[in-house]
C-alpha positions as CSV (number, residue, x, y, z in Angstrom):
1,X,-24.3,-54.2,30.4
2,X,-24.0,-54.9,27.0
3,X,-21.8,-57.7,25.0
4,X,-21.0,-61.3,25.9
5,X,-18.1,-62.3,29.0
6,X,-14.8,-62.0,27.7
7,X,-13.2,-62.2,31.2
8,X,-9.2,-62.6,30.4
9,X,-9.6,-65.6,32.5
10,X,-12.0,-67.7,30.2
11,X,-9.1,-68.2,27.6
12,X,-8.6,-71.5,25.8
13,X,-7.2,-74.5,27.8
14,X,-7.6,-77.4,30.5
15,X,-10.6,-77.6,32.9
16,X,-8.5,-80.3,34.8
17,X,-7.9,-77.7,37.9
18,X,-11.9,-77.2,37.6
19,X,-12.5,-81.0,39.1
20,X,-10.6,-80.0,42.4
21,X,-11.7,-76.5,42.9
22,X,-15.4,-76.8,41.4
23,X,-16.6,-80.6,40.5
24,X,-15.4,-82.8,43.2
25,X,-16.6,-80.6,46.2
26,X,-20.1,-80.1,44.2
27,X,-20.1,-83.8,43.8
28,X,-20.0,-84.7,47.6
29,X,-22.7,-82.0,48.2
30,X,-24.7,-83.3,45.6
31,X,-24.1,-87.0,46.9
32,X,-25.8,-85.3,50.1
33,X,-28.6,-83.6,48.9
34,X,-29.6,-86.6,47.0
35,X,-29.7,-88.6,50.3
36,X,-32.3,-86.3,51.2
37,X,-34.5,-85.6,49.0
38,X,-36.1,-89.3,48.6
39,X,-37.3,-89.3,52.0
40,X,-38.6,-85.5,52.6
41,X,-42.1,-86.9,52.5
42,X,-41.2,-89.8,55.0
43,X,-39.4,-86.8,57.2
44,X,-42.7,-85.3,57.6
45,X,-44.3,-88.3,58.7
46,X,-41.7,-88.5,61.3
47,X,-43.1,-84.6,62.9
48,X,-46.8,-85.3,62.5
49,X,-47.0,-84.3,59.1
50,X,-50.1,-85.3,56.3
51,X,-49.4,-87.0,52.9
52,X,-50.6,-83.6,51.7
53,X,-48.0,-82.2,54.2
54,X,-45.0,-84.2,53.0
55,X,-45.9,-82.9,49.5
56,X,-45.8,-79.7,50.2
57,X,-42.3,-80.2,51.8
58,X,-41.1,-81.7,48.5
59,X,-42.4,-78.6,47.0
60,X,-40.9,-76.2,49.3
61,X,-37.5,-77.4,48.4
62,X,-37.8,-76.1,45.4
63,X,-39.3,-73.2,45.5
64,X,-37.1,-72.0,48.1
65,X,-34.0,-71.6,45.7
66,X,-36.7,-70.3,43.3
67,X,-37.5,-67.3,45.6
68,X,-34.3,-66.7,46.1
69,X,-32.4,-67.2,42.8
70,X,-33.1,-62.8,42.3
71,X,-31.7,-62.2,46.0
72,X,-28.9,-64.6,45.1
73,X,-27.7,-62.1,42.6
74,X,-27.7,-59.1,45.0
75,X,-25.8,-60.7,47.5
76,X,-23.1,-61.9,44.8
77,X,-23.2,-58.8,43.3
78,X,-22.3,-57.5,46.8
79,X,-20.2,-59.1,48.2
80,X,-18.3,-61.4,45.6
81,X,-18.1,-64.8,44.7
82,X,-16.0,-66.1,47.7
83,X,-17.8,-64.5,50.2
84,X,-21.5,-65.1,48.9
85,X,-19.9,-68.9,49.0
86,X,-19.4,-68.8,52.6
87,X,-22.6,-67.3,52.9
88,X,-24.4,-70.3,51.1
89,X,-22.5,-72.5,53.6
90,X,-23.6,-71.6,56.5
91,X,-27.4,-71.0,55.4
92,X,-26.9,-74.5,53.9
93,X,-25.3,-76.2,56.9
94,X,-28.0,-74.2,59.4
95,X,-30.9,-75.2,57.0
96,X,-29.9,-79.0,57.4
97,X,-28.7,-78.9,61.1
98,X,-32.5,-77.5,62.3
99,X,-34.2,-80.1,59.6
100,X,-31.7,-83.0,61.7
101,X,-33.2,-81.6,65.1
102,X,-36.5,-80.4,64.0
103,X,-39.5,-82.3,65.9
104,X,-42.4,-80.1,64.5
105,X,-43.9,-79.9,60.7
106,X,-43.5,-76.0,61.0
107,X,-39.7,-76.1,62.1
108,X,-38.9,-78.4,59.2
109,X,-40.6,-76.7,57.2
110,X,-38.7,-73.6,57.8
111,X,-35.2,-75.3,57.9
112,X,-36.0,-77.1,54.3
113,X,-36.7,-73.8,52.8
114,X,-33.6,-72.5,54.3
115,X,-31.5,-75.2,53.0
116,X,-32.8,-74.7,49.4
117,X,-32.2,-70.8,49.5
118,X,-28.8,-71.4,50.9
119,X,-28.3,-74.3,47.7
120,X,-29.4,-71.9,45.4
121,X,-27.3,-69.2,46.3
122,X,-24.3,-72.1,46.2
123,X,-25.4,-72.6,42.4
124,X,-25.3,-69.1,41.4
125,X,-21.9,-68.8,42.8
126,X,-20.4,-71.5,41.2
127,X,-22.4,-70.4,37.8
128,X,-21.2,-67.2,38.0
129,X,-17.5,-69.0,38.9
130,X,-17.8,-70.6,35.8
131,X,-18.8,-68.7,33.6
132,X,-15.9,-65.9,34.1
133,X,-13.0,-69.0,34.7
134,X,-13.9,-71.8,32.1
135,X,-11.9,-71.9,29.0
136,X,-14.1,-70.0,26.4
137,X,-13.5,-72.9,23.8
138,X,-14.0,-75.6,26.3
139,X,-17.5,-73.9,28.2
140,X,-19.9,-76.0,26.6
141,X,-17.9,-78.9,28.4
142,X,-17.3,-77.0,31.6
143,X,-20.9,-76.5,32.3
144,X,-21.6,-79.6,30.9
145,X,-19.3,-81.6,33.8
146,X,-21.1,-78.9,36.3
147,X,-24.4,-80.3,35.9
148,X,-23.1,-84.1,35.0
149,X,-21.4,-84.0,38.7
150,X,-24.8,-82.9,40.4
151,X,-27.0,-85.4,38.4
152,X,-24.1,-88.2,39.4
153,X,-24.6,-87.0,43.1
154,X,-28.0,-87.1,43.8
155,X,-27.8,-91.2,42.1
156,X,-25.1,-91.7,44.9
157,X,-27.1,-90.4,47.6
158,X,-29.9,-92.7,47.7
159,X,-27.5,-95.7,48.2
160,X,-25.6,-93.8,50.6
161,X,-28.9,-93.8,53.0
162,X,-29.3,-97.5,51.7
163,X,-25.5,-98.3,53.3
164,X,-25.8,-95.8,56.3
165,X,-29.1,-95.5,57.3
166,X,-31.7,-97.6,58.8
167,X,-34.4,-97.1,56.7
168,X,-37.4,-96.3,59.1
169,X,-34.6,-93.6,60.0
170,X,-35.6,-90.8,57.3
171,X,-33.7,-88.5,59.6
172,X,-30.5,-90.0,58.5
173,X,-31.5,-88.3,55.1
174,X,-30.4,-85.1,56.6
175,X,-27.5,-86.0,58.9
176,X,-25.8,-87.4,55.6
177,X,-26.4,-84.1,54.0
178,X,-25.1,-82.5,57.0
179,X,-21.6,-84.3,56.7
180,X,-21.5,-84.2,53.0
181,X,-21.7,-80.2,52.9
182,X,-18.9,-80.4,55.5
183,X,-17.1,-82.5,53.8
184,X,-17.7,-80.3,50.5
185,X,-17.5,-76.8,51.7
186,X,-13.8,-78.1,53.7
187,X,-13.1,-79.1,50.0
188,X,-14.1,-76.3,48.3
189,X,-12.2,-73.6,51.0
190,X,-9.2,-75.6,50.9
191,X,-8.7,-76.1,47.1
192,X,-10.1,-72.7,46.1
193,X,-7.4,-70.6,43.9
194,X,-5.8,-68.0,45.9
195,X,-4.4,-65.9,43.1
196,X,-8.1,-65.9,41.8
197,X,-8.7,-61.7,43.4
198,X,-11.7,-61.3,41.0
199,X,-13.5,-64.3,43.3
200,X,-12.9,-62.0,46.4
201,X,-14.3,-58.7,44.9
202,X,-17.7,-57.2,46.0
203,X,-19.2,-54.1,45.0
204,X,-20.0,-55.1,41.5
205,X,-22.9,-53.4,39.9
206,X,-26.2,-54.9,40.7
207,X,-28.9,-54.8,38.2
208,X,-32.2,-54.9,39.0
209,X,-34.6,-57.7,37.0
210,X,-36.5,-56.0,34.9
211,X,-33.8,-53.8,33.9
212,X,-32.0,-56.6,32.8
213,X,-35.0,-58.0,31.1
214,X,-35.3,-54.7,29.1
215,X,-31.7,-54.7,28.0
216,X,-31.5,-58.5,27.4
217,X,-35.3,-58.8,25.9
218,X,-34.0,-60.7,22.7
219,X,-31.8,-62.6,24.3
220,X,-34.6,-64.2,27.2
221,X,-37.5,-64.0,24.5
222,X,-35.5,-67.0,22.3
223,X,-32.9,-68.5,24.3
224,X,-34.9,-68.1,27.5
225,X,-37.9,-69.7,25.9
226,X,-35.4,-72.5,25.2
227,X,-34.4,-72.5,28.6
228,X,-37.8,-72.2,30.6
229,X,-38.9,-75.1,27.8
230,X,-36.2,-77.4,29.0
231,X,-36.9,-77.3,32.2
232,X,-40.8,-77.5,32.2
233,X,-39.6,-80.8,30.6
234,X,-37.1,-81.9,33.2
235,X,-39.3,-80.7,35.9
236,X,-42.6,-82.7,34.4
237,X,-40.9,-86.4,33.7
238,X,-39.7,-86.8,37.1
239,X,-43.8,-86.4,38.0
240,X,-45.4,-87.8,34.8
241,X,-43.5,-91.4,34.8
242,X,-44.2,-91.7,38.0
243,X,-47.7,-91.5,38.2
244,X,-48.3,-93.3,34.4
245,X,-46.4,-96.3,35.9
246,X,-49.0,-96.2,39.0
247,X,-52.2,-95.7,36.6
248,X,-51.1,-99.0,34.4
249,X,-50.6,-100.9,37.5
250,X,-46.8,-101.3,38.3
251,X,-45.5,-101.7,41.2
252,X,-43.2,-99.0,43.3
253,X,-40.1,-101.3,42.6
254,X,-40.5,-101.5,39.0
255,X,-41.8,-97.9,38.5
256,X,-38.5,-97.2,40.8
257,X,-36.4,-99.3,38.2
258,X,-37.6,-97.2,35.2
259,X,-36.8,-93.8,37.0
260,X,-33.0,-95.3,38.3
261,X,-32.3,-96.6,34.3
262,X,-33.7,-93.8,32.9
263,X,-30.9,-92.0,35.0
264,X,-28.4,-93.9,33.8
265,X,-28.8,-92.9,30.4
266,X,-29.4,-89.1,31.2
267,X,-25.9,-89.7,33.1
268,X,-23.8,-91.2,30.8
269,X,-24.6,-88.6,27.9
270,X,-23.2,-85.3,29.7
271,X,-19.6,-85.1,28.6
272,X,-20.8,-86.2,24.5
273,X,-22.9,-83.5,25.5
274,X,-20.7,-80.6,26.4
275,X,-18.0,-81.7,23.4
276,X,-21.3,-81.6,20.8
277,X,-22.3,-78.2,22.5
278,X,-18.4,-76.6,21.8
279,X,-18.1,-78.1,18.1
280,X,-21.1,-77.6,16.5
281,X,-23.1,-75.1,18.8
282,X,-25.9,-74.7,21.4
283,X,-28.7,-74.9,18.8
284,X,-26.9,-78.5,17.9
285,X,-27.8,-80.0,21.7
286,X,-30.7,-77.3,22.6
287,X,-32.8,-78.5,19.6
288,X,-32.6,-82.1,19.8
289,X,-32.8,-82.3,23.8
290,X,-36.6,-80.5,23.1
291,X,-37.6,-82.9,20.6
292,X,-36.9,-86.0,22.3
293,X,-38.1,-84.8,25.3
294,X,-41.2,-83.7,24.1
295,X,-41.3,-87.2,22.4
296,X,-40.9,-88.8,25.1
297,X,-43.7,-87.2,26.9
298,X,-46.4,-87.7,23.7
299,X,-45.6,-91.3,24.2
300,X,-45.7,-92.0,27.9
301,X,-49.7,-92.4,27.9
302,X,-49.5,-94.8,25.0
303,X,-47.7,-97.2,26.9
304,X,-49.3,-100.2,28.7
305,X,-46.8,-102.0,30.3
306,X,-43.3,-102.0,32.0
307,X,-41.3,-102.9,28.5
308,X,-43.1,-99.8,26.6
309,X,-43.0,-97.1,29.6
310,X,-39.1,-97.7,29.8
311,X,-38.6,-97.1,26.2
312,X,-40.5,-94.3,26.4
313,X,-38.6,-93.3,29.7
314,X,-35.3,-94.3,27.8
315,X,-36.3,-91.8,25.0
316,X,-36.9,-88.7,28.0
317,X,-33.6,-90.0,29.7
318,X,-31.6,-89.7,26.7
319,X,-32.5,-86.4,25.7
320,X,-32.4,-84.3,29.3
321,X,-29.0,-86.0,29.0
322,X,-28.2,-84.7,25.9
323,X,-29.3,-81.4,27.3
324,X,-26.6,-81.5,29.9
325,X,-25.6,-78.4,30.9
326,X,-27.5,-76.3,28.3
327,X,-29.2,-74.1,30.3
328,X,-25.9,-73.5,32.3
329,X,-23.8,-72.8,29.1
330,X,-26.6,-70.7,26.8
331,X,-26.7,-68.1,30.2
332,X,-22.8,-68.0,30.3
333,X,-22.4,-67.2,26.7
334,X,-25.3,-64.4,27.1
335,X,-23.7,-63.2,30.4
336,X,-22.5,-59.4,30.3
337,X,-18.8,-58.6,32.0
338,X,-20.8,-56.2,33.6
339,X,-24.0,-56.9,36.1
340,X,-22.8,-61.1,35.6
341,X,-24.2,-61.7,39.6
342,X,-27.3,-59.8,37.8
343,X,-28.1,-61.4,34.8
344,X,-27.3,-65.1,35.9
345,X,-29.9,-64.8,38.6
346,X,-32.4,-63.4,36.0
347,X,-31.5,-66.4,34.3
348,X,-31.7,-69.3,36.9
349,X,-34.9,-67.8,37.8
350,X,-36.3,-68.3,34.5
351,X,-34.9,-72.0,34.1
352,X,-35.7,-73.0,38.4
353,X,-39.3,-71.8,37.1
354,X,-40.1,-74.1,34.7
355,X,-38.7,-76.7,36.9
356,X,-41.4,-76.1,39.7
357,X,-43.9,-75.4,37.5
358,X,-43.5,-78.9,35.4
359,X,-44.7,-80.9,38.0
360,X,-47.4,-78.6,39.0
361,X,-49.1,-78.4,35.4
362,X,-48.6,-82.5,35.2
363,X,-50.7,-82.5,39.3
364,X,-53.1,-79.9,38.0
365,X,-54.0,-82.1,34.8
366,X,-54.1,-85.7,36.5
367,X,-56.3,-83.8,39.0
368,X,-58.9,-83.0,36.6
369,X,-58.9,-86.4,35.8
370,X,-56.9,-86.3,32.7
371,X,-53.4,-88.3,33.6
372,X,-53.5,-89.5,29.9
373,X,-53.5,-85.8,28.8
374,X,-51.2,-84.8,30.2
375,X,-48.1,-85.9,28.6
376,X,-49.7,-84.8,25.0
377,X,-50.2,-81.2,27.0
378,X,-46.3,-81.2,28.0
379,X,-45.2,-82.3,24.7
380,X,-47.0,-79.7,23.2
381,X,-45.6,-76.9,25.4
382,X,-42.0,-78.2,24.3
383,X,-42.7,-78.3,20.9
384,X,-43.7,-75.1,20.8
385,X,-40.4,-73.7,22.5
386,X,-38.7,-75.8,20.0
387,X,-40.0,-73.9,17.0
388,X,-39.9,-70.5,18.5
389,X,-35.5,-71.7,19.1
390,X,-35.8,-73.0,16.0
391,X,-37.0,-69.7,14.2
392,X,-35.6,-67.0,15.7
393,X,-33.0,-68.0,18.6
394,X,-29.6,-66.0,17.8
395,X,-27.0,-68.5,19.1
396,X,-23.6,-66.3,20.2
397,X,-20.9,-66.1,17.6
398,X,-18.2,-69.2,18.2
399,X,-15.7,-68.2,20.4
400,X,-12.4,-67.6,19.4
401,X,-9.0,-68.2,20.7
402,X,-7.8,-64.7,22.3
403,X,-4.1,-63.6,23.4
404,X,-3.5,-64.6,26.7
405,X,-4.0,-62.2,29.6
406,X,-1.1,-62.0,32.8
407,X,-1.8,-63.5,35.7
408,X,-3.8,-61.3,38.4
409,X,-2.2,-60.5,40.9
């Protein structure tokens, strides 16, 4: 299992067949699932369902790809990247169907978790997709674009539900989800490359977790510091603005407006992103994208009105967005040729961690009464995962240009 991916296929050149067989599908389902997820809690009103209850629905959609991001890389490891894909499909489009007919909490429930397992099992496919395809010089960007397209979807979705739902309807949430994941997996089957045999093997070598945590313990104990970091920080903002905005007294519209502009600058940074990612190296985006987003969340309790929380929302927006893709790209570049299914879900898990766990550290602290703190507590968790990437993360030699390999097949 050791030594970076140096698949034949990753060899310098355009990602422009990427947007048709990778982006543009992900971006419809992504357009879907962010239909969906602003009205989970209003879905479990609709079956009966407690404030409490509707919470723990939120909750559940994420910590269903989190349990099972390690599966995810059995099953790929299995039975390839194509298949696992179909897989993910149906789970995904059975998930959503019972959520759309559901009339108890319990059935929900179960169908949102179902969903999420079958999403994360769609992201380690296309991770591990990308990863062995992307041009080597041009990664940074390809990953970059991955997680650009997702972030662009789930903007779209809400105003899809505005357009084509009625908005007592929260439902609708998951009937636009349903069509969006037809739409997308149609895409995807239909545009996949069919001279592409290494997506349609199975039988790879599947690596148990702490086997590759023994054999990769350098490589999670910096990078993977950097990565559960990052997205303790992602996972916290979208909690700690939130709630800061209701303690100073603004309204859901304006706290809403901060959240959607804050957005837009995360968005419109992941392509500069990528390109600063391939030229000057992960340590060039990682670095900065912890800073300002630990920053950002040492300033967010010294804010007092709606002017002063959007700067300092501004300042978290603009450096996940420099971050785009970061995770993604470090765990490609540390990916072995060997056990790849293995190591990316390894990976994933560590990164879908810190995002669950972000907003839960944020609840646990504004729950002892200390919403001030806990920004300053957040910050300091990310500054301290910047020094130790800092000091002792071993960023991958640049790659190089390397003779061409024939076509498979």
């Amino acid at each position: 299992m050791k030594g970076r991916s140096t698949d034949g296929r990753g060899q310098p050149g355009s990602i422009r067949s990427l947007w048709n067989q990778v982006y543009l599908p992900n971006l419809v389902l992504s357009a879907g699932q962010g239909a969906m997820l602003p009205v989970l809690v209003y879905a479990a009103r609709q079956v009966h369902g407690s404030t409490a209850a509707g919470g723990a629905l939120v909750a559940l959609n994420g910590l269903g790809t989190l349990l099972f991001d390690l599966p995810a890389g059995r099953v790929t490891a299995r039975f390839g990247e194509r298949r696992s894909m179909y897989l993910s499909s149906l789970m995904l489009l059975a998930g959503i169907g019972g959520c759309v007919v559901a009339r108890s909490y319990w059935v929900l429930a179960l169908c949102v978790t179902l969903q999420s397992a079958g999403w994360g099992l769609w992201g380690l496919v296309r991770m591990v997709h990308l990863s062995r395809v992307a041009p080597v010089l041009m990664r940074g960007r390809a990953l970059s674009l991955f997680g650009g397209v997702i972030r662009a979807g789930n903007v779209i979705g809400p105003f899809l539900f505005v357009a084509f739902a009625r908005h007592s309807d929260a439902r609708a949430g998951f009937v636009i989800f349903f069509v969006c994941s037809l739409v997308g997996v149609a895409w995807l089957a239909l545009a996949q490359d069919r001279d592409d045999h290494a997506a349609s093997a199975g039988g790879a070598v599947s690596v148990r977790p702490l086997q590759v945590l023994s054999e990769h313990k350098r490589s999670f104990a910096t990078a993977g510091v950097g990565a559960v970091g990052v997205s303790l920080l992602r996972g916290s903002r979208t909690a700690v603005v939130p709630l800061w905005a209701a303690h100073i007294g603004l309204d859901a519209g304006q706290a809403s407006a901060i959240v959607a502009l804050s957005a837009v600058v995360d968005l419109a940074l992941f392509y500069p992103a990528g390109i600063l990612s391939d030229r000057w190296g992960r340590r060039a985006v990682l670095v900065p994208c912890m800073a300002l987003l630990s920053v950002g969340h040492f300033f967010v309790p010294l804010t007092h009105a709606y002017g002063t929380l959007f700067a300092a929302a501004f300042v978290l927006g603009f450096g996940n967005g420099l971050g785009s893709g970061i995770v993604m790209t470090l765990g490609a570049d540390l990916t072995p040729d060997e056990g790849r299914a293995s190591f990316l879900a390894v990976w994933r898990a560590f990164s879908d961690g810190g995002t669950t766990a972000g907003p839960l550290v944020v609840s646990a602290v504004a729950g002892l009464g200390a919403l001030a703190v806990a920004g300053p507590v957040m910050g300091a968790i990310g500054a301290a995962a910047t020094v130790v990437v800092v000091r002792w993360l071993h960023e991958p030699a640049p790659p190089r240009a390397a003779p061409a390999a024939p076509a498979e097949g």
